[in-house]
C-alpha positions as CSV (number, residue, x, y, z in Angstrom):
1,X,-35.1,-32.7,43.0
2,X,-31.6,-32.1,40.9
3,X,-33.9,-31.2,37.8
4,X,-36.6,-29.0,39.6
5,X,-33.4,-27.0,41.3
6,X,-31.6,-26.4,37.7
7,X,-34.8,-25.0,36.6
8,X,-35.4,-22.8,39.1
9,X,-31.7,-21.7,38.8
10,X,-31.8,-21.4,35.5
11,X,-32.3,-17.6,35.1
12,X,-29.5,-17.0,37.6
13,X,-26.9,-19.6,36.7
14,X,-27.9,-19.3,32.6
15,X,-26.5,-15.4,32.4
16,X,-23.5,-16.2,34.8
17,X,-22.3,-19.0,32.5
18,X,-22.5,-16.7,29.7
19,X,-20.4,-13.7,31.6
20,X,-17.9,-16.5,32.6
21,X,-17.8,-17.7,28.8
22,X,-17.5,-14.4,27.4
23,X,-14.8,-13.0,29.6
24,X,-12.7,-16.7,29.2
25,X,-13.1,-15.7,25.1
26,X,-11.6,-12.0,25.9
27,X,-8.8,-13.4,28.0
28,X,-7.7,-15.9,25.0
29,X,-8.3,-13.1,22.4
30,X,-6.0,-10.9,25.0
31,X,-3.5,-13.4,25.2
32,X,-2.7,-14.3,21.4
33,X,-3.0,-10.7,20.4
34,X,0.0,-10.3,23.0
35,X,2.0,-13.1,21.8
36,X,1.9,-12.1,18.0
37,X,5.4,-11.1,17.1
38,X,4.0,-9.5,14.4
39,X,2.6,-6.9,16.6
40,X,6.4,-6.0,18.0
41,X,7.7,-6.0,14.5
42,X,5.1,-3.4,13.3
43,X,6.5,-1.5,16.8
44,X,10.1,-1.5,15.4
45,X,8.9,-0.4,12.0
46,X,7.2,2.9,13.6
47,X,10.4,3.4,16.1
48,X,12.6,3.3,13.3
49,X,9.9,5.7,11.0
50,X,10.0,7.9,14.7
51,X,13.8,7.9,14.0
52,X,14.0,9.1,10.8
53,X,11.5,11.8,11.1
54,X,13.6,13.3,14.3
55,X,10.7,12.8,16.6
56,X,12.9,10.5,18.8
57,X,16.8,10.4,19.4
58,X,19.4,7.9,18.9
59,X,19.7,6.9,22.8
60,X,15.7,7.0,23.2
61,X,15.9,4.8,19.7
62,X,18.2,2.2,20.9
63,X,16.1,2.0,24.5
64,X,12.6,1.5,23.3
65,X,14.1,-1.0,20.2
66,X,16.3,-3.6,22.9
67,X,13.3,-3.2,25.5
68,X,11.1,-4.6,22.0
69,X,13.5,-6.9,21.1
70,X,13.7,-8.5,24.1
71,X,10.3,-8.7,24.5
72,X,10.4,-10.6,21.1
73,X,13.2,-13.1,22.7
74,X,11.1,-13.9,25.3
75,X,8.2,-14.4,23.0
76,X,9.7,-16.7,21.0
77,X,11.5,-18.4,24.0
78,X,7.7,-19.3,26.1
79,X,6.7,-20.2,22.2
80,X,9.8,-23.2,22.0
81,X,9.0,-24.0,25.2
82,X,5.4,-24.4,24.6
């Protein structure tokens, strides 16, 4: 009876496996995008560009750059500890 019931729940349980595959594939692609310190160093670079084009002052400078930069710590800290 295992055999004839995974047939028959085949065109239920089939789709749901993919949905579950697809979103575990997101969530991974999610997650390594977010621990790429290349993505805060390319931040940095455009807060510094924002800084010499006056779009930003010195005080809003200095917060977004040590909010980045310790973002980058704790990257690299969860990496070593990985």
């Amino acid at each position: 009876m295992g055999m004839l019931s995974t047939l028959l729940m085949l065109p239920v349980a089939g789709p749901a496996a993919g949905i579950a595959w697809i979103a575990r594939k997101i969530g991974e692609h999610a997650a390594s995008e977010l621990d790429d310190p290349n993505r805060i160093q390319a931040a940095l670079l455009a807060l510094e560009k924002r800084l010499e084009a006056g779009e930003i002052g010195e005080e809003a400078f200095e917060a977004e750059e040590a909010a980045l930069l310790g973002e980058l710590a704790e990257m690299r800290a969860r990496r070593a500890g990985a």
